[in-house]
N, C-alpha and C positions, 0 to 999 in steps of 0.2 A: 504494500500500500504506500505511494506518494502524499506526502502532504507541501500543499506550498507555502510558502512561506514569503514573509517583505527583504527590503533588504536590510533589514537590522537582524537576518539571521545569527545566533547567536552559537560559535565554532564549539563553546564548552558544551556544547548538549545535544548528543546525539540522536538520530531520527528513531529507537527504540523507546526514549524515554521521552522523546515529545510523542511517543504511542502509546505511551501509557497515562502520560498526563491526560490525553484527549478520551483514555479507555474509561481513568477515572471520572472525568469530570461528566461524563455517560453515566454512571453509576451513583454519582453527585444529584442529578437528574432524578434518574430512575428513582432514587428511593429517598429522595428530599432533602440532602444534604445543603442544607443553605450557606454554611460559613462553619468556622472552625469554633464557633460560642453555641453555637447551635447544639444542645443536645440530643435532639432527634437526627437521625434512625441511631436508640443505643449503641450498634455495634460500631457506629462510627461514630461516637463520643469521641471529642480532638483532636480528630484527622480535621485535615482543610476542607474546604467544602466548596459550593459551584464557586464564591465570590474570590478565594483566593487560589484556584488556579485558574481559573479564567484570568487571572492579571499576572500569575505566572506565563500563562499561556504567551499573552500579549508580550511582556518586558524581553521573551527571549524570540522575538521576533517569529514567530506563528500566525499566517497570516489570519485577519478575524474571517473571513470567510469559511478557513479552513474549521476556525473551533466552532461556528456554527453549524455547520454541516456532519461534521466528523467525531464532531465531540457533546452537544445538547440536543443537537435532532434526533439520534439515534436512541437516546431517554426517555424523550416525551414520547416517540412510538411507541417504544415499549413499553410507558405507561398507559398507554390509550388502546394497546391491545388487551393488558390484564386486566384494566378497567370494563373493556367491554364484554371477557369473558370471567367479570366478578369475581379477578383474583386480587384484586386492592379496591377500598372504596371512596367516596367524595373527600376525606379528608387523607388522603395520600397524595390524592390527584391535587390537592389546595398545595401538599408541601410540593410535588414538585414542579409546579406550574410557581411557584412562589423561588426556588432555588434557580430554576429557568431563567424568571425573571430578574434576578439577584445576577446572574452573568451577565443577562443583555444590556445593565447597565452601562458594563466596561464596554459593550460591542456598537451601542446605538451611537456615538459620534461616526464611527464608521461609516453607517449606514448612511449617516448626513452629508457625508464627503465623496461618494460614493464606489467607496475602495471595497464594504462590502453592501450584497444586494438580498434582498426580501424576498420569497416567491409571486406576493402579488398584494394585494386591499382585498381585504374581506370586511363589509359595514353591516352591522347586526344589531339586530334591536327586538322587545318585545313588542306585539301590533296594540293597537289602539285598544283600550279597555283593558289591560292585563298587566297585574301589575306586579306579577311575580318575576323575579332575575334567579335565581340562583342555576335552572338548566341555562338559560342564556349566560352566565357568566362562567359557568363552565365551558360551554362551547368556545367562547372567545376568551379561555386561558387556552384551552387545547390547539387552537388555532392557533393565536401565538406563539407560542410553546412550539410548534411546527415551521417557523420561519417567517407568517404572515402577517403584515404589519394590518389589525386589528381599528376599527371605526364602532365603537360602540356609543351607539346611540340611545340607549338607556332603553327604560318601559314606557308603556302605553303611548307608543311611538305613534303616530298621524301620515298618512301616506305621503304629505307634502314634504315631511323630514327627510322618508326617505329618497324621495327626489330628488333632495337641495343636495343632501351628502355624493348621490348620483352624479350630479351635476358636476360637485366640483371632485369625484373621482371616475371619470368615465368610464374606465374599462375594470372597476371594481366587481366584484360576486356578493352578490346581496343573501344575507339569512335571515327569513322572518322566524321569531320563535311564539310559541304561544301555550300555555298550563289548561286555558279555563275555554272546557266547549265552547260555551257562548261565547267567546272573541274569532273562532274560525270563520264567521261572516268576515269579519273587520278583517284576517289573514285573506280569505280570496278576494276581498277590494283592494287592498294595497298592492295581490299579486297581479291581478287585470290590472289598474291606474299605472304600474310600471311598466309594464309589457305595454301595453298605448304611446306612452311618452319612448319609452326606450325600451326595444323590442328586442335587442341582439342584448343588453342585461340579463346576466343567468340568475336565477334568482331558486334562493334553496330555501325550502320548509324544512321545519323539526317542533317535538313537541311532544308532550302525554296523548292531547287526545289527535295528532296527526297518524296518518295513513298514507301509503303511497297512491292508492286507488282517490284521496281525498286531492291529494298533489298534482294530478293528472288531470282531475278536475277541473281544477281552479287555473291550470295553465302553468302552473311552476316544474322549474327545470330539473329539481332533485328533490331528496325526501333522504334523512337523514334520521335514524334509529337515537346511534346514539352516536355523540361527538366524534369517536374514529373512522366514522363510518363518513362524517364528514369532511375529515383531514381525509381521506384514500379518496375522497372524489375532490375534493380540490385540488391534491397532486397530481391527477390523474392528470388531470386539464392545462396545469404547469409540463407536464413532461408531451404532451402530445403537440404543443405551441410549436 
């Protein structure tokens, strides 16, 4: 395996143990390792965690694209697979959607310079009348968590919101999400009102009471179980580009 790197490679450290930094800092991920004060996951009580080798990573010149790809992507999948097959549950997925985040701090000037890149805008929100977050804020940890630079537009969103945010990101992937039957009205008007305005917008349903037969319906582009199921279809669409 290659990894690249800038030119502030650093000659004291060999490409075996910048592979094992990147194995850990996977493992930092997977199992929520935020920093070296962090006493969660026990067995890694005062080991370093995502925050301090991600700035290891960085000072001995590793490119940030590499540790995103090579080193936190590979975590949150694998969180997002045991997740969906009910082998860790919503407060595993908090710590390592939370340690995730705790690297990308060191990564996101990068991204602003644009030395490293994002897979794409995903903007999400819950629909009009709904005022529960907590499956929506999972989704868009897991998204993120996945490389996708994240538009969260909060609850009881109004179709016009998501037009404006449309607007000003064009070629974004839209998620309605929605808890409470009674707002699936309000989900298949926001899905028709974008689809009018802006028709080539992919636009993905998720939710308790969603269905793919309901999704079909209403004219939206995906339908989405549970948040991995939504990360595998938005990569999908990144790798087929």
């Amino acid at each position: 395996m290659v990894f690249a790197t800038s030119h502030k490679f650093a000659e004291n450290l060999n490409p075996l143990t910048m592979t094992d930094l990147l194995i850990r800092l996977s493992e930092c991920v997977e199992f929520g390792k935020i920093n070296r004060a962090s006493p969660f996951p026990p067995n890694m009580k005062s080991m370093d965690g995502a925050d301090e080798i991600t700035r290891q990573l960085l000072e001995v010149g590793v490119h940030p694209q590499t540790i995103l790809t090579e080193g936190l992507l590979p975590g949150m999948e694998r969180v997002g697979i045991k997740f969906r097959e009910n082998r860790v549950f919503v407060p595993q997925v908090l710590m390592s959607a939370k340690a995730m985040n705790t690297a990308m701090v060191h990564l996101k000037p990068f991204f602003l310079t644009g030395e490293a890149r994002q897979k794409g805008t995903f903007i999400i929100g819950t629909v009009e009348g709904d005022l529960h977050d907590i499956g929506k804020n999972l989704v868009a940890m897991m998204v993120e968590g996945n490389g996708w630079n994240v538009i969260d537009l909060g609850v009881d969103v109004k179709a016009e919101t998501f037009l404006t945010a449309i607007e000003e990101n064009p070629v974004a992937i839209v998620g309605l999400s929605a808890l409470l039957t009674t707002t699936l009205p309000a989900m298949e008007t926001i899905t028709r009102i974008i689809k009018k305005k802006y028709p080539d917008t992919c636009v993905t349903v998720g939710g308790a009471p969603v269905t793919d037969e309901f999704r079909e319906r209403i004219g939206a582009d995906a339908y989405y179980r549970d948040p991995q199921g939504l990360v595998e279809f938005l990569n999908d669409r990144v790798s087929v580009k």
